[in-house]
C-alpha positions in Angstrom: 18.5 -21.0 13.6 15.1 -22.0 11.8 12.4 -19.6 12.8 9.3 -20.6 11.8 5.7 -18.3 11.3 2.5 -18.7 12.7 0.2 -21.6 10.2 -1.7 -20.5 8.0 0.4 -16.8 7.4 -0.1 -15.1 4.1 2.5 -14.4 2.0 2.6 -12.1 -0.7 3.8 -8.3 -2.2 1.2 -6.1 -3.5 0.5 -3.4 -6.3 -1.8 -0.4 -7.0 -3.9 0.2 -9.7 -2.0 3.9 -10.9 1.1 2.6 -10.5 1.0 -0.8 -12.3 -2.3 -0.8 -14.7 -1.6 1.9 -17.6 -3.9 3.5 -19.7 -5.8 5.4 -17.0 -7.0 8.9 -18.1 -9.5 10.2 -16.0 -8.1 10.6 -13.0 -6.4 13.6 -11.2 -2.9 12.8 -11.4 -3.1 11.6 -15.6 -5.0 15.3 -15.7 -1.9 17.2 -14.6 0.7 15.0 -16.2 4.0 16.7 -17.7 5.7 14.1 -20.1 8.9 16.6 -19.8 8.7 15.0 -15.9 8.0 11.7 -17.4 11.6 11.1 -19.4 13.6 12.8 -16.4 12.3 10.0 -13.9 13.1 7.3 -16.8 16.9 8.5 -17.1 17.0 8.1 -13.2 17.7 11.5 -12.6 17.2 12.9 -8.9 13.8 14.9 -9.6 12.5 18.0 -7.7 8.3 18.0 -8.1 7.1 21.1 -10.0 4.0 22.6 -8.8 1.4 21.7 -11.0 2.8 18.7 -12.4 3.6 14.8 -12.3 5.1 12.3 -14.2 2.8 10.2 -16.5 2.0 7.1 -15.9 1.3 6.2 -19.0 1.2 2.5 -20.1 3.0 2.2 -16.5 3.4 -2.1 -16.9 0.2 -3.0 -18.8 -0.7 -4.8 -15.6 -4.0 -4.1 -16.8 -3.7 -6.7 -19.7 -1.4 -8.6 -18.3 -2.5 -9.5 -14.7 -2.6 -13.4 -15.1 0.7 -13.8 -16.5 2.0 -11.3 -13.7 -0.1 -13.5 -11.1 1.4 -16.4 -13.0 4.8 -15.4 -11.7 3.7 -14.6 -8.0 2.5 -18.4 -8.1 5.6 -19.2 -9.3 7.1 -17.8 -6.2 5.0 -19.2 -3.8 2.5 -16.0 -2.9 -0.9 -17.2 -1.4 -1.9 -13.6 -1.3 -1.8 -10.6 -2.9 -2.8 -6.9 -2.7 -4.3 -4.9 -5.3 -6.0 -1.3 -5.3 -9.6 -0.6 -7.6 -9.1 2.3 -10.0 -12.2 4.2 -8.7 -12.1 6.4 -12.0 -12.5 3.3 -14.0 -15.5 2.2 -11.9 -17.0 5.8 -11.4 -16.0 7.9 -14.6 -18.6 10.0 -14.1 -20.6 11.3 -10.8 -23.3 8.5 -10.1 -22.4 6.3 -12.9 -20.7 3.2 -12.8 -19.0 0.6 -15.4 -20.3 -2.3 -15.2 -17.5 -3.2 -17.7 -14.4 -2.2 -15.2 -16.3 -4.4 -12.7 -16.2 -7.2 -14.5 -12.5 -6.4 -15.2 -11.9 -6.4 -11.4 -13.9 -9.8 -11.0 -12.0 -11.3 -13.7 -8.1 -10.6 -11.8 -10.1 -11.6 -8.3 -11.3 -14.8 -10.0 -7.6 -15.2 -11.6 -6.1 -14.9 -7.8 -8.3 -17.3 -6.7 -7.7 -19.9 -9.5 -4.1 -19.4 -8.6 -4.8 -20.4 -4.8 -3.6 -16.8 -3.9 -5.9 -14.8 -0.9 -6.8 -11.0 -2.5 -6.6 -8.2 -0.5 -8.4 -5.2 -1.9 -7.5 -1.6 -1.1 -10.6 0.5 -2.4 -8.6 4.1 -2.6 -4.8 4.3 -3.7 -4.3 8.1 -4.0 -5.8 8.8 -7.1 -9.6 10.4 -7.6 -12.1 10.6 -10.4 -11.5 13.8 -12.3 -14.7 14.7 -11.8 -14.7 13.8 -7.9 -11.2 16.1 -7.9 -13.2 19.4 -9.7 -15.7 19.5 -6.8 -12.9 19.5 -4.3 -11.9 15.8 -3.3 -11.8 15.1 -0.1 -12.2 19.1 1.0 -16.1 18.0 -0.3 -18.5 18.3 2.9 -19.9 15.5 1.0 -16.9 13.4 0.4 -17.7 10.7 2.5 -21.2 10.2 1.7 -19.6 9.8 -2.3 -17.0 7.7 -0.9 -19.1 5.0 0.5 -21.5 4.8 -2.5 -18.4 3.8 -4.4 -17.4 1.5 -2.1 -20.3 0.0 -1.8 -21.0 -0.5 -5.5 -17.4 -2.3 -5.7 -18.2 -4.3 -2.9 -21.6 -5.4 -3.1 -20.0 -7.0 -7.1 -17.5 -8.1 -5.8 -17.2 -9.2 -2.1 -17.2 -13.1 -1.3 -20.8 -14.2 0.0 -21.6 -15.4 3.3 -21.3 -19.1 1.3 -17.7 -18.4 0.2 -16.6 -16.8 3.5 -18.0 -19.7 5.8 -16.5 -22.6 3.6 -13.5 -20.9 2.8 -13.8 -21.4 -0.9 -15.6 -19.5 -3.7 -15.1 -15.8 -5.6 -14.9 -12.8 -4.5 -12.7 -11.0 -1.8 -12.7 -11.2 2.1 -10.2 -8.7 2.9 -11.0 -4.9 2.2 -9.1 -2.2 2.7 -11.1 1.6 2.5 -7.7 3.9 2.3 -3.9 3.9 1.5 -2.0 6.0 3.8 -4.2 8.5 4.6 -1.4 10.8 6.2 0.7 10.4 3.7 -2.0 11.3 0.9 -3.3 14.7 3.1 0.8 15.6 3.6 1.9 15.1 -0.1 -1.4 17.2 -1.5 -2.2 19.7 1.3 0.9 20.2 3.3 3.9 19.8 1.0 1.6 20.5 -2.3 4.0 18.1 -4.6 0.9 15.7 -5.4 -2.2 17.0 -6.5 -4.3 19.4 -6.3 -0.8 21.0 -4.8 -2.1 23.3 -2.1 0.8 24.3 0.8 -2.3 24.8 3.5 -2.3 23.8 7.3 -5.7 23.9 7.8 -6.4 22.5 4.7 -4.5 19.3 5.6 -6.4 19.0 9.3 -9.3 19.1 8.0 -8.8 16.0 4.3 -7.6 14.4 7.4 -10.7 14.6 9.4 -12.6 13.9 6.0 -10.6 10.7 5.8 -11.7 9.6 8.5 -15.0 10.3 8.4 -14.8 8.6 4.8 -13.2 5.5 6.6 -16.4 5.7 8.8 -19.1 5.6 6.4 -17.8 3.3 3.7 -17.3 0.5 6.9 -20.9 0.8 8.2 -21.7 0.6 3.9 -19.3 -2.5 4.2 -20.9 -4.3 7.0 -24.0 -3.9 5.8 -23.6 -5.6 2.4 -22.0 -8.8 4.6 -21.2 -8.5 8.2 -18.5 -11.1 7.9 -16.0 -9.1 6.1 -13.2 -8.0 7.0 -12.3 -4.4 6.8 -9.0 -2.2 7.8 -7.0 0.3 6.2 -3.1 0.3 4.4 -1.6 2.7 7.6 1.8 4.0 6.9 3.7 4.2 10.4 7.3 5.7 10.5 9.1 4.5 13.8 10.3 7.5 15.5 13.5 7.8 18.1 16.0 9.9 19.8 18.1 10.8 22.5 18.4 12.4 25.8 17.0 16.2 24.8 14.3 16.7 25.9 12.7 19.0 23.2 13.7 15.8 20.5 11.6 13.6 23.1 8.7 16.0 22.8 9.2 16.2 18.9 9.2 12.2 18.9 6.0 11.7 21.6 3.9 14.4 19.6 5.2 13.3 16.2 3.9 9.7 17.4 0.6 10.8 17.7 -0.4 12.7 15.6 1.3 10.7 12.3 1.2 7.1 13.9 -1.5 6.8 16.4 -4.1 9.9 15.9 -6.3 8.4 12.5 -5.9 5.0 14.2 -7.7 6.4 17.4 -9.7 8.1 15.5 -11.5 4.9 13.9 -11.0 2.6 16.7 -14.0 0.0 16.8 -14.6 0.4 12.8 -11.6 -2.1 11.5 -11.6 -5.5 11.8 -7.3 -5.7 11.1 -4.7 -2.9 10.6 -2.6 -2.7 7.4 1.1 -1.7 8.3 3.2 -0.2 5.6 6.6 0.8 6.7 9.8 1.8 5.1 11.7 4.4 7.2 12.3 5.6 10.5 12.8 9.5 12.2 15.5 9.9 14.6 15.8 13.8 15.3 19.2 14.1 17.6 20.3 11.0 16.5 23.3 10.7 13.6 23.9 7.0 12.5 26.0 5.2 9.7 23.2 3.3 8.5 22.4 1.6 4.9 20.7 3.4 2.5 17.6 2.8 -0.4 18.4 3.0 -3.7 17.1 6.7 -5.4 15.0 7.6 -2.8 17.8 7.6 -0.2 15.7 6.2 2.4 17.8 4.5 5.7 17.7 0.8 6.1 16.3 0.4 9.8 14.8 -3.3 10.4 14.3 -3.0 13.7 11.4 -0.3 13.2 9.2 -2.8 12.0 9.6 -4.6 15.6 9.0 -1.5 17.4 6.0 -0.4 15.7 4.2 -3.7 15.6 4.5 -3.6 19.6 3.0 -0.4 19.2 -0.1 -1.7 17.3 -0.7 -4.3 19.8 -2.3 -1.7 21.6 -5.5 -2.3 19.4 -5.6 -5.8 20.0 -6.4 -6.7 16.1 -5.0 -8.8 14.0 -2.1 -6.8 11.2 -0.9 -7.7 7.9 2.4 -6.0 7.1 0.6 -4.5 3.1 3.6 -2.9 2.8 7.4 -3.1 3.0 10.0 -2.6 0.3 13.0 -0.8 -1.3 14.1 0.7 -4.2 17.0 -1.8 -5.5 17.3 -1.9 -9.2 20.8 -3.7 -9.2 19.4 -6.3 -6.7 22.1 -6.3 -3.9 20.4 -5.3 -0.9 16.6 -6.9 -1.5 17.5 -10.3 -0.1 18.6 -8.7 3.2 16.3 -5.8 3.2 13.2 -8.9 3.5 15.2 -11.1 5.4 16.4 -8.5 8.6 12.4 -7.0 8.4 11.3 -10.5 8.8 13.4 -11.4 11.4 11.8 -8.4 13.4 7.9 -9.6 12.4 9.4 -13.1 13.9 10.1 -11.6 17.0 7.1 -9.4 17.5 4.9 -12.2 17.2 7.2 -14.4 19.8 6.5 -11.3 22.2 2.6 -11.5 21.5 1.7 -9.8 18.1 -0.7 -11.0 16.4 0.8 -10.3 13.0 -0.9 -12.7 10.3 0.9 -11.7 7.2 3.6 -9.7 5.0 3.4 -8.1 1.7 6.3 -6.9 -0.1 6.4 -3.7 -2.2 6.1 -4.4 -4.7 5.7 -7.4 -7.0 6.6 -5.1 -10.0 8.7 -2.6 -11.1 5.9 0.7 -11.3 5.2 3.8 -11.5 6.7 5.6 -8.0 4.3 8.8 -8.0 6.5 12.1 -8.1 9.4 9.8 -9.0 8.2 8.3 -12.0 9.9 5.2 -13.2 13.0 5.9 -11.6 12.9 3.4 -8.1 12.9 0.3 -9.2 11.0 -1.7 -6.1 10.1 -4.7 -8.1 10.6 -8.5 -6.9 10.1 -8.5 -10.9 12.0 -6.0 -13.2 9.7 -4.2 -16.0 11.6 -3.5 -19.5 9.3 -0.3 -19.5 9.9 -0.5 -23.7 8.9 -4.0 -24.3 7.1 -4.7 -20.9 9.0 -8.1 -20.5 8.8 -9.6 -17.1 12.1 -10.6 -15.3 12.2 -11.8 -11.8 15.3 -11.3 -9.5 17.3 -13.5 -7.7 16.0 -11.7 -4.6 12.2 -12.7 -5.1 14.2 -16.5 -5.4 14.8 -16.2 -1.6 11.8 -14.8 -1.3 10.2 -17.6 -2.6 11.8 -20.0 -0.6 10.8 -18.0 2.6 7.1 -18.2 1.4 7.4 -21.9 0.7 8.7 -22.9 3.6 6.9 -20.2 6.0 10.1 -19.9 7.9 13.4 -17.5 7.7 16.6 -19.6 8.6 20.0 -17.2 10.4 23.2 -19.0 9.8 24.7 -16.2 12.5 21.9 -15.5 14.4 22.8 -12.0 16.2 
């Protein structure tokens, strides 16, 4: 059975500035660094975070230097978009004082994406902060979000397509920005389970970065819209289906778990996004025991159907949502195919029941640098020889290819 996608639906896998670039050192996570953490996540090795320290990143894949051969490759399989973070400590190195340099870094890999016909989506924060933004507290600063929407303003006032560009369809610059990755994942990892910087374990800690998140979100949209109205602006919202069975505390686990991970920052910036950004890549099923597939290293179950049940979920909104994010760690190659083709088939079948889904990224297009992990998951369409930085793509990002090509997924036993 052919099942074919909406015209004009973007396809494409996306990458972050920390995890991809190298040779970023003023950041908060390259400031806490432990190289002994480094060559444990290289040898594959199941890692337990120790307070106070990360893997480094290092030269991560030299994405940096090498962004138009890498965007080379996603040509070659058929992208027409692409997601890519700024490294706000690269723009910002200092409080107030911006690089016109980096800039004109970032203009160059927009302007390569759009030589290569390829749609840019840009995420404005990925995790990491300024060292200097990180000493005066991050986002625990009463100011944060005024500071956040001066940066995101400078970046998108360079860089944003003009009202030119975004009426004829053509031209430089980006249309699609994103203000924040996963803001509950970020407050959870750094203020709740304190395994990412600045590693505080603190409840009210946590409620209140996300609170500052969303104000953040807030003020660099109203910056946004008014450097050009016509923009469009969302967040990257990482949503984990949740289920259960018949107990009644599990439901009430599930409901309030729903909320408050899923729905609450959503809510909370209703009427200031123009899309929603979904990344998912596991489900939560308190009460529930099932023999289901597993990731690769970070031991993740394989549930497709999620996808399906969360994008009915978002319809609530009523805005358009790009999938920015789904992926697995797979470094022998044997379950990628699948893993794309049973989450697509889902995204097929939430937009037959009405969900206005416009596009899907894959995590990621290369092998990178996997936070607490290191170098260990290897999520890449491409593989990364981390010593010589040669670029290998897998048979799965083939299929992938062909998907993108022909904007359609074909079951020979539909089920």
């Amino acid at each position: 059975m052919v099942k074919n996608f909406p015209k004009n639906f973007l396809w494409g896998s996306a990458t972050s500035s920390y995890q991809v670039e190298g040779g970023i050192e003023n950041n908060d996570w390259a400031s806490c660094c432990d190289p002994k953490l480094q060559w444990a996540s290289l040898q594959n090795f199941a890692m337990m975070p120790i307070v106070g320290g990360v893997p480094c990143a290092g030269r991560a894949t030299d994405h940096y230097n090498l962004y138009e051969k890498d965007f080379d490759i996603a040509k070659k399989l058929n992208h027409n978009a692409h997601r890519f973070s700024i490294e706000w400590s690269r723009i910002e190195p200092e409080e107030g004082k911006f690089d016109e340099k980096e800039i004109e870094h970032y203009r160059k890999v927009l302007q390569a994406l759009r030589d290569r016909g390829i749609e840019p989506f840009v995420t404005l924060w990925h995790f990491t902060l300024p060292t200097w933004f990180a000493k005066i507290g991050g986002f625990e600063n009463p100011k944060a979000p005024e500071i956040f929407a001066r940066y995101c303003g400078f970046v998108v006032g360079r860089l944003a397509a003009s009202a030119k560009a975004m009426a004829s369809q053509e031209g430089t610059g980006a249309k699609f920005w994103m203000t924040i990755n996963e803001p509950m994942v970020y407050a959870s990892k750094s203020y709740l389970k304190g395994v990412w910087p600045p590693f505080k374990r603190n409840f009210f800690a946590f409620k209140k970065v996300i609170k500052t998140l969303i104000s953040s979100h807030l003020a660099s949209h109203n910056m946004i819209k008014k450097i050009n109205p016509e923009l469009q602006v969302g967040i990257a919202k990482n949503n984990i289906y949740t289920k259960t069975n018949w107990n009644p505390l599990n439901q009430i686990i599930c409901q309030t778990f729903n909320w408050f991970w899923n729905l609450r920052f959503l809510n909370a910036i209703t009427g200031f996004q123009d899309f929603i950004g979904l990344n998912y890549y596991h489900h939560f099923a308190p009460g529930i025991k099932e023999d289901l597939e597993k990731t690769e290293y970070m031991n993740w179950e394989i549930y497709p159907k999620g996808i399906y049940h969360l994008l009915r979920d978002l319809k609530r909104y009523n805005l358009p949502i790009y999938i920015t994010e789904n992926g697995l760690a797979d470094a022998k190659d044997t379950k990628r195919e699948k893993f794309i083709k049973d989450h697509l088939r889902w995204v097929w079948q939430a937009i037959q029941d009405g969900v206005d889904v416009r596009g899907y990224f894959y995590w990621s297009l290369l092998d990178n640098f996997e936070w607490t992990d290191g170098f260990g998951p290897r999520f890449g369409l491409v593989e990364i020889d981390y010593e010589t930085m040669e670029r290998k793509i897998r048979p799965s990002a083939w299929e992938y290819a062909e998907i993108c090509k022909n904007n359609q997924i074909v079951e020979f036993n539909d089920k």
